[in-house]
Each structure stands twice: as structure tokens, then as C-alpha cells.
BAVEX-43498 format. One line per field, with one value per atom (N, C-alpha, C, O): residue in one letter; atom name; x, y, z. Coordinates in steps of 0.2 Angstrom, whole numbers, m for minus. Last residue first. Layout:
// BAVEX-43498
aa (a;...) $
at (CA;...) $
X (X;...) $
Y (Y;...) $
Z (Z;...) $
END
This chain:
// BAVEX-43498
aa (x;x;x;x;x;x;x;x;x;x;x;x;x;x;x;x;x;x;x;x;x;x;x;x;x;x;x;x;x;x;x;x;x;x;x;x;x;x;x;x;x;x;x;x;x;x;x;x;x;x;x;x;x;x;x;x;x;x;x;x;x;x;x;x;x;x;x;x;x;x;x;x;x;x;x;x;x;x;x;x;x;x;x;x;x;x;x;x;x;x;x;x;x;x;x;x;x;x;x;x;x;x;x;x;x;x;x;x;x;x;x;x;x;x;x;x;x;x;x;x;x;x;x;x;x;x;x;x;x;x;x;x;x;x;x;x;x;x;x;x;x;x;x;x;x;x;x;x;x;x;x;x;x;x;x;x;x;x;x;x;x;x;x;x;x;x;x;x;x;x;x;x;x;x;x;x;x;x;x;x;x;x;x;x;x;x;x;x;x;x;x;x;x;x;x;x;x;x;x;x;x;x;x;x;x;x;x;x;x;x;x;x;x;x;x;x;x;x;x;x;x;x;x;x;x;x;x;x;x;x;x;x;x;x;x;x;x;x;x;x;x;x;x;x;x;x;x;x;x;x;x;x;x;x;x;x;x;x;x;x;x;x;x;x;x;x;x;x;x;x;x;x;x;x;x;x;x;x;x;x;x;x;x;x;x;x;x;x;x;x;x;x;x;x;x;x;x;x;x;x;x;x;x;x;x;x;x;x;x;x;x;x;x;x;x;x;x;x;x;x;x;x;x;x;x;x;x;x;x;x;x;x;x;x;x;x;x;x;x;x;x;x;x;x;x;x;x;x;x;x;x;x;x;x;x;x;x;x;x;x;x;x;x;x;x;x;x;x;x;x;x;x;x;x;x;x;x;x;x;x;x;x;x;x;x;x;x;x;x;x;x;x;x;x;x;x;x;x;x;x;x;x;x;x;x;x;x;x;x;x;x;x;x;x;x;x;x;x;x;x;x;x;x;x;x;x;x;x;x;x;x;x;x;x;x;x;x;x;x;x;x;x;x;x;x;x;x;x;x;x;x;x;x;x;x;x;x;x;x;x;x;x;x;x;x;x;x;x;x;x;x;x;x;x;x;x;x;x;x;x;x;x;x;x;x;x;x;x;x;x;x;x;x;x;x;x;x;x;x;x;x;x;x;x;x;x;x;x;x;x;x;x;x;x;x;x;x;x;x;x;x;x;x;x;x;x;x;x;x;x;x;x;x;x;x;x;x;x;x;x;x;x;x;x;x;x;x;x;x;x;x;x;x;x;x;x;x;x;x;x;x;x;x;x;x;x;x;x;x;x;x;x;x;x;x;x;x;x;x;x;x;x;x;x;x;x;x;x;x;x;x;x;x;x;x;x;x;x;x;x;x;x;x;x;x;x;x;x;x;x;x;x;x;x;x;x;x;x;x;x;x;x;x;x;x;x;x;x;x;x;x;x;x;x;x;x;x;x;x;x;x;x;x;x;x;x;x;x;x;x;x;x;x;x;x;x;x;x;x;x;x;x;x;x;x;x;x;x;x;x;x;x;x;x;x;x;x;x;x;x;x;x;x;x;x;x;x;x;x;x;x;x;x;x;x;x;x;x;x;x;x;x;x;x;x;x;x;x;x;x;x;x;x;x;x;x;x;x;x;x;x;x;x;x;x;x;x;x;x;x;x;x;x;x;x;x;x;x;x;x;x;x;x;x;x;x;x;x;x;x;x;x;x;x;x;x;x;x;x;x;x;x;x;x;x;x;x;x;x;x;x;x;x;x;x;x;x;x;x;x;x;x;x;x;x;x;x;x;x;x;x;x;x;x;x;x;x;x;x;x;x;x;x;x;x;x;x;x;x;x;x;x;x;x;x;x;x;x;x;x;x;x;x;x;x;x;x;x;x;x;x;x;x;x;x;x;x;x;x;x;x;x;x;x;x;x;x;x;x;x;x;x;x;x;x;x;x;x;x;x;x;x;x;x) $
at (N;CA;C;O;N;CA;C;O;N;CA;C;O;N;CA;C;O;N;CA;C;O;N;CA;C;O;N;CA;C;O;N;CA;C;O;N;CA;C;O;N;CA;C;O;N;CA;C;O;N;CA;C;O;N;CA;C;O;N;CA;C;O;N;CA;C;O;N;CA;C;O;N;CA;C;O;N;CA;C;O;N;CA;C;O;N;CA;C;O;N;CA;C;O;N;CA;C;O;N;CA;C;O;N;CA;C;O;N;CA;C;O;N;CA;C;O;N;CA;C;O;N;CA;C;O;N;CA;C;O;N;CA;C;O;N;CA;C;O;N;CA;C;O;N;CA;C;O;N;CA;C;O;N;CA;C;O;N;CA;C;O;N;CA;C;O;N;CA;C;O;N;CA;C;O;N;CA;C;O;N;CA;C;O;N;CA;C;O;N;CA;C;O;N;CA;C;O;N;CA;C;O;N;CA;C;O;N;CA;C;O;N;CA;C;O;N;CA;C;O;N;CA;C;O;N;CA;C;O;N;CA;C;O;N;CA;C;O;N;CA;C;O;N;CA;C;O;N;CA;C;O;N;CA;C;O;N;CA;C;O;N;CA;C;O;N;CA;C;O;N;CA;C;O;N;CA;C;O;N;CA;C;O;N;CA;C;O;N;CA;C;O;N;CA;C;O;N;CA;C;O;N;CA;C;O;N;CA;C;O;N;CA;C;O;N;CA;C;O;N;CA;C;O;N;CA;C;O;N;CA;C;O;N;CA;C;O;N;CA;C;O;N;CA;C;O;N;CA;C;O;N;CA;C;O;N;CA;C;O;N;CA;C;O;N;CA;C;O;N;CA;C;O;N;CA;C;O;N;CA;C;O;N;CA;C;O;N;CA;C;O;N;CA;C;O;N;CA;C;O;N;CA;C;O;N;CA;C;O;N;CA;C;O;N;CA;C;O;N;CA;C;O;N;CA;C;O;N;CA;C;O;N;CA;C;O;N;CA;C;O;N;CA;C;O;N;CA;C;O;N;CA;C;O;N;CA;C;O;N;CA;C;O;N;CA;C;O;N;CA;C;O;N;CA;C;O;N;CA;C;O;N;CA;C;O;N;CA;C;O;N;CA;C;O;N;CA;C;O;N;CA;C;O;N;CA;C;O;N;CA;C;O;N;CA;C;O;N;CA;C;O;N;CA;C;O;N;CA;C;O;N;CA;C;O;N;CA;C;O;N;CA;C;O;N;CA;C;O;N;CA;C;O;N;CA;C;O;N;CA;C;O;N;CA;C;O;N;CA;C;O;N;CA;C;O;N;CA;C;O;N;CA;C;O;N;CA;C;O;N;CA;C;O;N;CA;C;O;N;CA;C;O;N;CA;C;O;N;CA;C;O;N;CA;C;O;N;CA;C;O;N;CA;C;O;N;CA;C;O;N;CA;C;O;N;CA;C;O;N;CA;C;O;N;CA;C;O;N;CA;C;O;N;CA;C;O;N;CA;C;O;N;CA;C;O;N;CA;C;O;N;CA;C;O;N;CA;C;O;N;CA;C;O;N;CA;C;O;N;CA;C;O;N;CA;C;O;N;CA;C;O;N;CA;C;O;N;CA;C;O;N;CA;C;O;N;CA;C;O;N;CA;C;O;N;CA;C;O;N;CA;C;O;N;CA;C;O;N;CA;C;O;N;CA;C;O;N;CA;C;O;N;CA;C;O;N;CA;C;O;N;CA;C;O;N;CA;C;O;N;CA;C;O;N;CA;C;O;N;CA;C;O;N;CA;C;O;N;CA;C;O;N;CA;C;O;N;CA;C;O;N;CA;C;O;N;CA;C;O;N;CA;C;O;N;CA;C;O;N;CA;C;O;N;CA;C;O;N;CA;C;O;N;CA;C;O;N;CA;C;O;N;CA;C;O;N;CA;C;O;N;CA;C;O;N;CA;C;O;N;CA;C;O;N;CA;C;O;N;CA;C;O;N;CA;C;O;N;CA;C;O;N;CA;C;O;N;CA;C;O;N;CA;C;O;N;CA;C;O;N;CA;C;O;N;CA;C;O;N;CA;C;O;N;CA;C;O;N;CA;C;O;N;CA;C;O;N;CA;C;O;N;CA;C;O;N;CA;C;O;N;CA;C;O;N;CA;C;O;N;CA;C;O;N;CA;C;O;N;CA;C;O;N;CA;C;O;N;CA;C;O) $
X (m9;m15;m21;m26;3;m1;m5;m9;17;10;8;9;35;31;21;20;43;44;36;33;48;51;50;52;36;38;42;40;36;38;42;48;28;32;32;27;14;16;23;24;19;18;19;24;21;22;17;12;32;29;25;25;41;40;33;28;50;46;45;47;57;49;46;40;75;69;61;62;80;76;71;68;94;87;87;92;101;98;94;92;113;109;107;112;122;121;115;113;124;127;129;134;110;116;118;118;99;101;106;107;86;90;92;88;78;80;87;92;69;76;75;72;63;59;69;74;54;60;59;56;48;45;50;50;52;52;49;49;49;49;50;48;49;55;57;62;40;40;46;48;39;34;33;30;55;51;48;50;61;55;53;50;63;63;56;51;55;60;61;59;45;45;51;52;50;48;47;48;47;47;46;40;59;55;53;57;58;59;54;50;73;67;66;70;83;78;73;69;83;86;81;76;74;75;81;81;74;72;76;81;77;71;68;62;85;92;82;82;76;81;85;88;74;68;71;70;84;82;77;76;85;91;89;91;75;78;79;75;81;81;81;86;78;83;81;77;69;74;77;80;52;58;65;68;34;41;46;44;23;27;35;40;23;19;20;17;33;32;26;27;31;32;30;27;42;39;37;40;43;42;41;39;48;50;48;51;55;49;52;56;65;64;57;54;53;56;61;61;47;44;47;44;51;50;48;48;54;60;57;59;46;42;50;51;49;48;46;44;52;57;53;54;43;49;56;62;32;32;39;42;29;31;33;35;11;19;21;18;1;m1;6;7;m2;1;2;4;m11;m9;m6;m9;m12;m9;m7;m3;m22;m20;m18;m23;m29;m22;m20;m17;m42;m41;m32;m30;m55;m46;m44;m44;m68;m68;m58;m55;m73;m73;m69;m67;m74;m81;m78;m82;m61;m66;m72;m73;m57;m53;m57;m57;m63;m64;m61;m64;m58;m66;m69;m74;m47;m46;m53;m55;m47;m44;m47;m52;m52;m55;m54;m58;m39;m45;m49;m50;m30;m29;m36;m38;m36;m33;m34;m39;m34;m43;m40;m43;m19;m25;m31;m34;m8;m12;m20;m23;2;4;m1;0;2;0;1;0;9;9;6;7;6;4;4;0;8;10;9;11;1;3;2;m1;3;2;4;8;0;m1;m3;m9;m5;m1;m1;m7;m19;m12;m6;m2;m26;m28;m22;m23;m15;m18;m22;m21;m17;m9;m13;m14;m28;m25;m21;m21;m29;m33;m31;m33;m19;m18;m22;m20;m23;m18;m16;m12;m33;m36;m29;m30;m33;m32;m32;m32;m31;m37;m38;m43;m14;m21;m26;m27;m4;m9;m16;m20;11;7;1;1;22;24;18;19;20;16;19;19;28;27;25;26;22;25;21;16;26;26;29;34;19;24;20;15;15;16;19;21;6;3;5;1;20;15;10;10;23;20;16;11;29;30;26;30;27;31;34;40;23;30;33;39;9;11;21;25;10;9;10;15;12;17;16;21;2;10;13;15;m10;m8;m1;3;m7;m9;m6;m2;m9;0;m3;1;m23;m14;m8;m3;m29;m28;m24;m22;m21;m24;m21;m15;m22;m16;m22;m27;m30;m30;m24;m22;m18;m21;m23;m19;m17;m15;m21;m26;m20;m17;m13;m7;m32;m24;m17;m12;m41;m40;m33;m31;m41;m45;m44;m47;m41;m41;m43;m48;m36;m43;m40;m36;m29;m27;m33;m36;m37;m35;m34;m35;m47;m38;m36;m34;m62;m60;m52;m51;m73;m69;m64;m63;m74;m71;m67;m61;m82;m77;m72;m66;m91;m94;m88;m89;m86;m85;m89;m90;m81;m77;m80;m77;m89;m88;m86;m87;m88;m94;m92;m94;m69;m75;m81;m79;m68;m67;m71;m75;m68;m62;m61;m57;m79;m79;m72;m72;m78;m81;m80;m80;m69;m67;m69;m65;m75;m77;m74;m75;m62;m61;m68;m66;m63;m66;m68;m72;m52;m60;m62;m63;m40;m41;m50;m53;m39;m39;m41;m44;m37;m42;m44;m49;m27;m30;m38;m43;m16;m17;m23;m22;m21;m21;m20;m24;m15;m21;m22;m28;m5;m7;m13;m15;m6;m5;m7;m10;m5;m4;m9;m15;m4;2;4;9;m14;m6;m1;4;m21;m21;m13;m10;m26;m23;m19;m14;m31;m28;m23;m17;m44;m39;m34;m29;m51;m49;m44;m39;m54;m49;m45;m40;m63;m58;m52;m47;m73;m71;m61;m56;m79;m77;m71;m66;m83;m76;m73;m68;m93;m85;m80;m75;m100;m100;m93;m88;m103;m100;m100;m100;m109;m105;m101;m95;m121;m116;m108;m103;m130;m132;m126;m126;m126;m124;m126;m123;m121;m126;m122;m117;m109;m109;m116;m118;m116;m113;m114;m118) $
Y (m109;m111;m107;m108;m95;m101;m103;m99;m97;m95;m100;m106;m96;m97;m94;m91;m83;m91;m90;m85;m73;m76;m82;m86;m62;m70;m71;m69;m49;m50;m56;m57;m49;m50;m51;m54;m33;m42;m45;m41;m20;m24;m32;m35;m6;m12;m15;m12;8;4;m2;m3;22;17;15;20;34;33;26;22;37;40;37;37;38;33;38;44;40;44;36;32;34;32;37;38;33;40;35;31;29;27;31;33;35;33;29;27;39;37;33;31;45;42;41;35;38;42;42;36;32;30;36;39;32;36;35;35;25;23;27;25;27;29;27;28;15;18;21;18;13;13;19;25;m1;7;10;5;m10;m10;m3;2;m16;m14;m13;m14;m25;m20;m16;m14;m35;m31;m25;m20;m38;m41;m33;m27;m36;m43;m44;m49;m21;m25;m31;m31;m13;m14;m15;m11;m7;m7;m11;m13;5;m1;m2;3;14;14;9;7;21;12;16;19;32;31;25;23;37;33;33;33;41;43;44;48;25;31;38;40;11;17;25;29;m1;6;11;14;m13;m13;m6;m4;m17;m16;m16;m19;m17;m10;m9;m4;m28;m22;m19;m14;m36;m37;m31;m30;m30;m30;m29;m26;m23;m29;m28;m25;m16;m15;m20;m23;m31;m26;m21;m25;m38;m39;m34;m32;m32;m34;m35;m31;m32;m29;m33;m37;m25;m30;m28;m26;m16;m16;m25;m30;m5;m12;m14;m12;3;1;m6;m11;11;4;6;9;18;21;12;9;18;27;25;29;4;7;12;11;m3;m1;2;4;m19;m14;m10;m12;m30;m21;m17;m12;m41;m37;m33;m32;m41;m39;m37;m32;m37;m36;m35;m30;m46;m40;m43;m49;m57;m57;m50;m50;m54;m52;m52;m50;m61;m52;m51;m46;m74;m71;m63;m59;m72;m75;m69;m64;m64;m68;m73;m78;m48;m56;m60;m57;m36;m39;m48;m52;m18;m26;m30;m28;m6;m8;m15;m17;3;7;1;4;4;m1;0;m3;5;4;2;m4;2;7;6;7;m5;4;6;12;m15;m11;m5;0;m20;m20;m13;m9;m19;m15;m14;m8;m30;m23;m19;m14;m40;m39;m31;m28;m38;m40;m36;m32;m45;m37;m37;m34;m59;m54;m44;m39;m62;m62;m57;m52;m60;m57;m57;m51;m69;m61;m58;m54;m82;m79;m71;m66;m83;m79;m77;m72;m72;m76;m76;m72;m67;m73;m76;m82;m53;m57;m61;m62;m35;m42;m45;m43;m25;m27;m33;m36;m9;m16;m18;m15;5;3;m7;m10;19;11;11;15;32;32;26;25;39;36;34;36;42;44;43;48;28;37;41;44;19;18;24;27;21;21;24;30;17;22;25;31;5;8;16;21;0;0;4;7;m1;3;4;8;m10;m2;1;7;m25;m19;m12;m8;m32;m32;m27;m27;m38;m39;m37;m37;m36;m31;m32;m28;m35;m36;m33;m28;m21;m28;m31;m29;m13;m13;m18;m22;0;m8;m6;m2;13;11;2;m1;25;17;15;16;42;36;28;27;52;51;43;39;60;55;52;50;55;61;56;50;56;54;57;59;52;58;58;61;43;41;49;50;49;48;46;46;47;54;55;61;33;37;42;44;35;30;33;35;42;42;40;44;32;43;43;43;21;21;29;31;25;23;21;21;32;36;33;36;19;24;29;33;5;9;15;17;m10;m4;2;3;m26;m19;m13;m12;m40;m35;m29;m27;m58;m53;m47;m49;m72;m66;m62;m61;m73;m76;m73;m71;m57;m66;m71;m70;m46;m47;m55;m58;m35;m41;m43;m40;m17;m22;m30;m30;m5;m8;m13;m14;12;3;2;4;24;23;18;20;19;21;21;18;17;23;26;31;4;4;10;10;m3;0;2;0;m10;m5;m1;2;m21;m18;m10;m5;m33;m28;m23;m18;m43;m43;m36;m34;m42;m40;m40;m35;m37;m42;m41;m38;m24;m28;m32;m33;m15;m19;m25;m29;m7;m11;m16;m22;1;m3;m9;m15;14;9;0;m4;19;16;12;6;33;25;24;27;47;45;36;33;49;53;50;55;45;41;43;38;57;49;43;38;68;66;59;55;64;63;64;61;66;58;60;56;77;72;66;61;87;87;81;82;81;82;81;76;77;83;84;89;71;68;74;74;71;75;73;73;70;68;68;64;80;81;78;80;72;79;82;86;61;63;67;66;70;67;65;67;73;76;74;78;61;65;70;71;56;51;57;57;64;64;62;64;60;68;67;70;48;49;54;55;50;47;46;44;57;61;59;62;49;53;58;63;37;36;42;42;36;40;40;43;32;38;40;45;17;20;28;32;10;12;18;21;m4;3;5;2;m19;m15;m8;m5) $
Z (m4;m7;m4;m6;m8;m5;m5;m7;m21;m18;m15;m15;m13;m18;m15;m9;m3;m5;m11;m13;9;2;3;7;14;13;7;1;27;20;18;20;40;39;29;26;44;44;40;35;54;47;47;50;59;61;56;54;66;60;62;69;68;68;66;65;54;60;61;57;43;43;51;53;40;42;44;46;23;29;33;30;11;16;21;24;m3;2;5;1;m15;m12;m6;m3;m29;m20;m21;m26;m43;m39;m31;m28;m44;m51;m48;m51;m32;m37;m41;m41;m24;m30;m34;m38;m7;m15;m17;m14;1;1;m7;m12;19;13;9;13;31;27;20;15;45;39;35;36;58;56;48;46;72;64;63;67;84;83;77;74;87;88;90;95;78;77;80;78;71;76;76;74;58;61;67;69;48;56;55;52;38;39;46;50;24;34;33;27;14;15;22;26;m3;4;7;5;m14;m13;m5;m1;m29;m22;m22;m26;m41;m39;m32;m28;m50;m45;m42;m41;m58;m57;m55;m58;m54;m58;m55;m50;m44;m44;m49;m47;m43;m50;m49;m51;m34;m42;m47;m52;m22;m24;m32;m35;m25;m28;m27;m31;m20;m26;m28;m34;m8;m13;m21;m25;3;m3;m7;m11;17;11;7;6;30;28;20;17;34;38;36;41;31;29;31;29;31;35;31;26;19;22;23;20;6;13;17;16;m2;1;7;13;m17;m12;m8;m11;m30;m26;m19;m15;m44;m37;m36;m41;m57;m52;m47;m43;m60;m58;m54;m49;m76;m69;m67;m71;m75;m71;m78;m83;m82;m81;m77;m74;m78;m83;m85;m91;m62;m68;m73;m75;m51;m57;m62;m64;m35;m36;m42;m41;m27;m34;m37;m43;m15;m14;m18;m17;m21;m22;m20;m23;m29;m24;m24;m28;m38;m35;m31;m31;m47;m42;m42;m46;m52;m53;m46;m41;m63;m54;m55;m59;m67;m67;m62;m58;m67;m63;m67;m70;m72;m73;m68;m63;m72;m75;m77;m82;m57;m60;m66;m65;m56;m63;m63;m69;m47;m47;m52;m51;m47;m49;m46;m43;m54;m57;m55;m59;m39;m45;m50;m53;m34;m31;m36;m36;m40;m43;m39;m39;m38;m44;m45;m49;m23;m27;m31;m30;m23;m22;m22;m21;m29;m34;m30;m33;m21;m23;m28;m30;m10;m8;m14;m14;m15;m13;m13;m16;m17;m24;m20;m21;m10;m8;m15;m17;m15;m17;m13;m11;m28;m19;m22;m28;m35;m33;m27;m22;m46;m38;m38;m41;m52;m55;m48;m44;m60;m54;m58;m63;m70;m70;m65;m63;m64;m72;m73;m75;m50;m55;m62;m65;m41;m42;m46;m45;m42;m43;m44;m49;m40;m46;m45;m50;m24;m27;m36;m37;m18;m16;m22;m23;m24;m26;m24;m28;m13;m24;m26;m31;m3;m6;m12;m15;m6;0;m3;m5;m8;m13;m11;m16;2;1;m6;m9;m5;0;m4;m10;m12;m14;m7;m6;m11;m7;m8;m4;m18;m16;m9;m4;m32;m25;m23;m28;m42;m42;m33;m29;m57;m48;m48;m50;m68;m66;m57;m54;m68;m64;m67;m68;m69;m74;m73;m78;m58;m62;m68;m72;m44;m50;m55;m55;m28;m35;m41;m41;m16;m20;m26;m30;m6;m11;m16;m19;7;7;0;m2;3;2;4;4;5;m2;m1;m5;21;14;8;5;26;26;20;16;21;17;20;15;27;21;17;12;42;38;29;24;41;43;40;37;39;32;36;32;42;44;41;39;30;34;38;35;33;31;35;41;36;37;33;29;37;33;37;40;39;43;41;43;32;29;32;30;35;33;30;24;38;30;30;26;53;48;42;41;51;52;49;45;61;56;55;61;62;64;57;51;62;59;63;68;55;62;57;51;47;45;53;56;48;41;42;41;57;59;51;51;51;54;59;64;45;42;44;40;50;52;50;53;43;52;55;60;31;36;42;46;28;28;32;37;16;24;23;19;8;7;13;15;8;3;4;1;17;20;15;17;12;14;17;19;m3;2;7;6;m7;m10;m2;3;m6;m15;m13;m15;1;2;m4;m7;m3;2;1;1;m14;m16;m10;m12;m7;m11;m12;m10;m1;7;0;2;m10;m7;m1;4;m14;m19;m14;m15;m1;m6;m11;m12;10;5;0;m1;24;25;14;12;37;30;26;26;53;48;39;36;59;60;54;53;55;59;63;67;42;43;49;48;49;45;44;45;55;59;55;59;43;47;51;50;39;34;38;38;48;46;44;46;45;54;53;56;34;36;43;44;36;30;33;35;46;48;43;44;37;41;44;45;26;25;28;25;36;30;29;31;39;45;40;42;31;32;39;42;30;23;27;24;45;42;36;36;43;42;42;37;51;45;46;50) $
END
């Protein structure tokens, strides 16, 4: 396990580096510097919390490595006034990210041990700008749509449709896009009165995004 006295020497090292490739925003590199990452891992992993990897969590699901974690949020643009939807809440490292940042954050997993174990990290640090449902994330959140922001952490064969018609008028979704792992790119897609905008942000790689019900 992490020793707790090297703690917030490799947060420091971490933010640094951060910075360094290009995640560059005061508010989303606070909010990363506030969250323990040790707290989202399992023991086995957890003396590698503050390296920039992606980590296992189980249900071969992964932690996002905190560069594509700051990419992404600081690609959403976000203010504190926002309704944003999360598609894939896993260990919760992203939501927790997002919910400092936002007003309400909405997150969906369709794995429950996944998601219960979010639930009780969100608890002990106090989230309470946080609603979580446990189904498919790819039918997105109609009744609370529209949302100023989504994002996706799971790849995508293309923009979905479906969570594209639950982005609000100037809204931004950003998504991975591509199935094969290495041939994924991280898409920022803005909704405006009349078009549709995507910037590709580079490549990526992401466990695959499931249409289908919860898994046991």
C-alpha cells in the first residue's frame, strides 16, 4: 500500500506532470489535487495510485489515467452552474472529478458491486451533487435530460445518437469513438441551434461501450 508520508509528494509529482501534457486548467487540476486516488483502487493496486496509468478495478473495467481523466474534463468546459450526465461511473474517480466542478452530475453503471462500491466513496467524501442509476448507460438519462454536458467513458462505434438527442442546446458530449483499441480517438461533439461541431482531441483507448441490460 501507498505509504500515507510519500502521499503528497507523488500527488505533487502527479499534478506536475499533468501540467506538463497539457492539462493546463486551474479548477480541473484543483479538483484532481483534493480527490485520494488510492481510495478508488483495489489493495493490490493501490501503491501505484499516483502514477498516470490506467489501473484495473475488476469486471474488466478500468481506472482512466488521471491525464485522460484532466483531458476530458477540462475538454468539457464546465462551469458550476451545469447539469451533466456521466455514462459509466466504475470506480467513481471521474464523477468525483466532474461533481467538484458542476452543479449536478447524473451517472450511470450497469455493474451494481461497481457501482455500490461508488456510492459509498461518494458518501465519504461528502458528494452529495451526485444521482446514480444502475442500467444501461447507452439509453443515456431521458428524464432529466436535456444535459449542458455528457460525457462518455466507453468507446463507441460512432457519436450515440441517443445521448446526442439529450444534449441541450450548446452543449458539449465528449466521447471515445472506435472498437478497435487501437484505433480509438477522444471526440469533443458541440450542439448548437442548428449544426452539430466535433474536434477530434486525439487518440484514446477505452473499454468498449455495452448496449444491453445490468450485469450480475
Amino acid at each position: 500500500m501507498t505509504a500515507q508520508t510519500d502521499i503528497p509528494s507523488r500527488m505533487a509529482d502527479l499534478i506536475s506532470g499533468l501540467r506538463e501534457n497539457g492539462v493546463t486548467d486551474a479548477a480541473v487540476l484543483m479538483a484532481l489535487e483534493s480527490l485520494p486516488r488510492e481510495m478508488f483502487l483495489p489493495d493490490l493496486f493501490r501503491d501505484r495510485a499516483y502514477d498516470d496509468v490506467a489501473l484495473p478495478i475488476g469486471h474488466h473495467q478500468t481506472l482512466s489515467q488521471p491525464s485522460v481523466v484532466g483531458r476530458m474534463t477540462q475538454a468539457l468546459e464546465l462551469s458550476d452552474r451545469m447539469k451533466v450526465l456521466e455514462i459509466g461511473t466504475g470506480s467513481g474517480y471521474q464523477a468525483s472529478v466532474l461533481a467538484r466542478l458542476c452543479r449536478r452530475l447524473y451517472t450511470i453503471e450497469r455493474h451494481p458491486a461497481l457501482l455500490k462500491d461508488a456510492e459509498e466513496r461518494f458518501q465519504r467524501l461528502g458528494l452529495v451533487n451526485i444521482t446514480t442509476r444502475l442500467g444501461d448507460g447507452s439509453l443515456g438519462w431521458p428524464e432529466q435530460a436535456p444535459f449542458e454536458r455528457i460525457m462518455v467513458t466507453a468507446a463507441a462505434a460512432d457519436v450515440p445518437e441517443v445521448l446526442l438527442g439529450q444534449l441541450g442546446e450548446g452543449g458539449i458530449m465528449i466521447v471515445p469513438v472506435g472498437l478497435d483499441e487501437n484505433d480509438q480517438h477522444l471526440v469533443r461533439v458541440r450542439r448548437t441551434a442548428d449544426d452539430i461541431e466535433t474536434d477530434d482531441l486525439g487518440p484514446t483507448r477505452f473499454v468498449p461501450l455495452i448496449n444491453g441490460g445490468v450485469e450480475d
